[in-house]
C-alpha positions in Angstrom: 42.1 103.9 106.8 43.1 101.7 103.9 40.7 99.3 105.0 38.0 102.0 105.0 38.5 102.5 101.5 38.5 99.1 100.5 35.1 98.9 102.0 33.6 101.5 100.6 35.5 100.7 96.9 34.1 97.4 97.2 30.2 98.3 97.8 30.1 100.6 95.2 31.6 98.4 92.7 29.2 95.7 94.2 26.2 98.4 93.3 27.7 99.2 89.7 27.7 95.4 88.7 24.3 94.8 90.3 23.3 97.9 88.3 24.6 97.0 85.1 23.5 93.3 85.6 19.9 94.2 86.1 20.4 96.3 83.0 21.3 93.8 81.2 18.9 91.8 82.3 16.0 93.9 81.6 17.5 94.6 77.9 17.9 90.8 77.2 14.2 90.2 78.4 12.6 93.3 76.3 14.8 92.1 73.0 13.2 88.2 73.6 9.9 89.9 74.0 10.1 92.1 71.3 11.5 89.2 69.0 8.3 86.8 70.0 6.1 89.4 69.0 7.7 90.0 65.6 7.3 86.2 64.8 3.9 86.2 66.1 2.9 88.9 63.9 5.0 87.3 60.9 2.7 84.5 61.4 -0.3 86.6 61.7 0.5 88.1 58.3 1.5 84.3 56.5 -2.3 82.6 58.0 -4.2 85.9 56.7 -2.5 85.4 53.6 -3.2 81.6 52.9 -6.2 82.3 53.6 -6.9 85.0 51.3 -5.3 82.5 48.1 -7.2 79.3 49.4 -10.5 81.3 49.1 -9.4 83.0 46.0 -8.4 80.2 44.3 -11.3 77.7 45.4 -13.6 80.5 43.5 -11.6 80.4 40.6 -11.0 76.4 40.6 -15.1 76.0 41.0 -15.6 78.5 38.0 -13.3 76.9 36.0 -15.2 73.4 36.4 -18.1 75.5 34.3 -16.9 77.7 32.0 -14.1 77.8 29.5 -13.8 81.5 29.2 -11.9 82.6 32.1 -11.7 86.9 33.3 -7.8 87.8 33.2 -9.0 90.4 35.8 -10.0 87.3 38.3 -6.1 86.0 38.0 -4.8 89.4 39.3 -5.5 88.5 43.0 -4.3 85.0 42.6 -1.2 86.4 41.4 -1.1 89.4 43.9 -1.2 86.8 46.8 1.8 84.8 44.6 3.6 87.7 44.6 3.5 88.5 48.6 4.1 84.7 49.5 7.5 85.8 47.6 7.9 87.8 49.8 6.8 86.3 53.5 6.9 82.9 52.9 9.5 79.8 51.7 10.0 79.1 48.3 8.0 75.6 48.8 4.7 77.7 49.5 5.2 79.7 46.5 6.1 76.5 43.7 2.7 75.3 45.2 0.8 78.3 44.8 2.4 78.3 41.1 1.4 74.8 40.7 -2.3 75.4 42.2 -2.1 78.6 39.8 -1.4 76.0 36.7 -3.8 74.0 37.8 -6.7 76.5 37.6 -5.3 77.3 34.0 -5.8 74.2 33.1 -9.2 73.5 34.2 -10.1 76.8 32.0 -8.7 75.0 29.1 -10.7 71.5 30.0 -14.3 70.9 29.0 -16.8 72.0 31.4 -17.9 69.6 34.3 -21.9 69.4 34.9 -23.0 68.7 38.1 -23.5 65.0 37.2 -19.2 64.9 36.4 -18.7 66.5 39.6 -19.3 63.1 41.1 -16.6 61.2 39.6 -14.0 64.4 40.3 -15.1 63.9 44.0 -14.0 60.5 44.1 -10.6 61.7 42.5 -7.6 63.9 43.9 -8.3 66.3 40.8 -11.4 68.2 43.1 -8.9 69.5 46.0 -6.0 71.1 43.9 -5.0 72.8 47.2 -4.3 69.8 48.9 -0.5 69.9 48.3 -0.5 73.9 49.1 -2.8 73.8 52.7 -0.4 70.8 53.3 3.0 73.0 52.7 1.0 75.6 54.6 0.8 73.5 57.5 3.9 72.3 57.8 5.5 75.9 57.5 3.3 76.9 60.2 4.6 74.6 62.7 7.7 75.7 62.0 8.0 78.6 64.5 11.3 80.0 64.2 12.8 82.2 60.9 11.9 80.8 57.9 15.3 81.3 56.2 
């Protein structure tokens, strides 16, 4: 009868670990899935918000190649977006957000381009003061893991 018991001993602990295996499974595969999505939506939120600052800024930067007199009110969606890269993104993104900030300061403060001086700007770095930023962009992008 021993032998009857051991039988029966060993199916259901045979059942329990196939139980909790599949369990465990299942939990592993949902926290994977769930985890994917999270980083996917993390990205989401990062290319929606480079966005918004490239287009933001390229108005500003093209205003600032006309006119000395600059609206403080225009600079407080520059510096919203600033403040939520400090939030979602590295610390490289946001010193070239500052720096593309600067830059558009500085523009403001320069004479005012005609369309004739937009020529030689063209043909010099000083027309895409994004460059540095979209490229930081990129490269973080790539990146599809945690950020820190």
């Amino acid at each position: 009868m021993n032998s009857q018991y051991f039988s029966a001993f060993a199916a259901l602990a045979g059942s329990l670990i196939g139980g909790f295996m599949m369990l465990a499974s299942s939990w592993l595969s949902q926290k994977a899935q769930a985890r994917a999505e999270q980083l996917a939506h993390h990205r989401t939120r990062r290319e929606e918000l480079y966005a918004d600052f490239i287009e933001v800024s390229a108005r500003l930067y093209a205003d600032a190649l006309g006119h000395n007199e600059a609206e403080l009110a225009k600079f407080v969606k520059l510096y919203a977006l600033i403040g939520r890269m400090r939030v979602l993104s590295s610390p490289k993104i946001v010193e070239t957000a500052q720096t593309v900030a600067k830059t558009i300061i500085e523009t403001y403060q320069a004479p005012n381009k005609t369309f004739r001086d937009l020529q030689g700007v063209v043909n010099s770095d000083a027309i895409d003061p994004l460059l540095a930023f979209s490229e930081a962009c990129r490269d973080e992008l790539r990146i599809s893991g945690p950020l820190f």
